[in-house]
C-alpha atoms as one frame of an Amber mdcrd trajectory, in Angstrom:
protein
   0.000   0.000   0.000   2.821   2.630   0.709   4.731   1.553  -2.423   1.107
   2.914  -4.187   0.554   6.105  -2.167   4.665   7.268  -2.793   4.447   6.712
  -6.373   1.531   8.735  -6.792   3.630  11.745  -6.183   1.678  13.545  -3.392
   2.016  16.946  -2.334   0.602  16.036   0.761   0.710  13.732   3.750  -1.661
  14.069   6.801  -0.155  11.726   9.440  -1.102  10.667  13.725   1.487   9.720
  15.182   3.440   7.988  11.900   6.386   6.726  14.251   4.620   4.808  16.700
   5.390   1.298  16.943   8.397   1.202  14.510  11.939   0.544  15.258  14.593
   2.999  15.218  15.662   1.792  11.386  12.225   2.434  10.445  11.809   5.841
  12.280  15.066   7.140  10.354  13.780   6.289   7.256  10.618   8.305   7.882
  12.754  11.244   9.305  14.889  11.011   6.281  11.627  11.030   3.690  10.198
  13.798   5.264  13.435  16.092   5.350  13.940  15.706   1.799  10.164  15.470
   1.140   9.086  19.046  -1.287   5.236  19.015  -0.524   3.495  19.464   2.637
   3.926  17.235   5.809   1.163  17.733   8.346   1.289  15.549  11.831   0.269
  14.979  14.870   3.590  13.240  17.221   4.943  12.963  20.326   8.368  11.920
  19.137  10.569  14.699  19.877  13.248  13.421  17.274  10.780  13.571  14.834
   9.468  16.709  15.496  12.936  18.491  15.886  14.193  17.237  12.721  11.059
  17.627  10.151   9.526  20.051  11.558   9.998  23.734  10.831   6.342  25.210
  12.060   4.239  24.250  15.512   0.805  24.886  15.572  -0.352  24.170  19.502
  -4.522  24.444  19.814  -4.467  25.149  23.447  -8.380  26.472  24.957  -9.988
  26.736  21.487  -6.650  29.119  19.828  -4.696  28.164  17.556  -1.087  29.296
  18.064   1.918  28.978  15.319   5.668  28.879  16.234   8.301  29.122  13.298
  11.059  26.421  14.145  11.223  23.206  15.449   9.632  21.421  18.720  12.738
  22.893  20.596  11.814  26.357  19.349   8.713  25.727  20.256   9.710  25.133
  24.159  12.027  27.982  23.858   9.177  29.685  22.951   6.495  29.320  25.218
   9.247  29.302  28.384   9.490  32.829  27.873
């Protein structure tokens, strides 16, 4: 099924979670799809690793506001610690 949705050439992917369950192999060949992937990567994580290295936006919906953060999830923490 994922050979059939890559060759399609999307623009973009709409993900929960995508790194749950997998292995560390597996996880870096995600990470490495996505960096190099030119469309539009939307997800939902809490893996720090993959949110720090994909990632360049953080939108946070926190009591019914939506708040963007340019940079990664450790921008994002900078961010808000202020």
């Amino acid at each position: 099924m994922a050979e059939l949705i890559l060759s399609g050439k999307p623009n973009l992917f709409l993900l929960d979670e995508p790194t749950n369950h997998l292995d560390l192999p597996s996880k870096e060949i995600i990470n490495n799809f996505f960096k190099e992937f030119s469309g539009t990567v939307i997800l939902i994580s809490h893996d720090r690793h993959i949110l720090n290295n994909v990632c360049n936006i953080i939108w946070e919906v926190k009591g019914g506001t939506l708040n963007e953060y340019l940079g990664n999830y450790d921008d994002y923490r900078r961010s808000i610690a202020k």
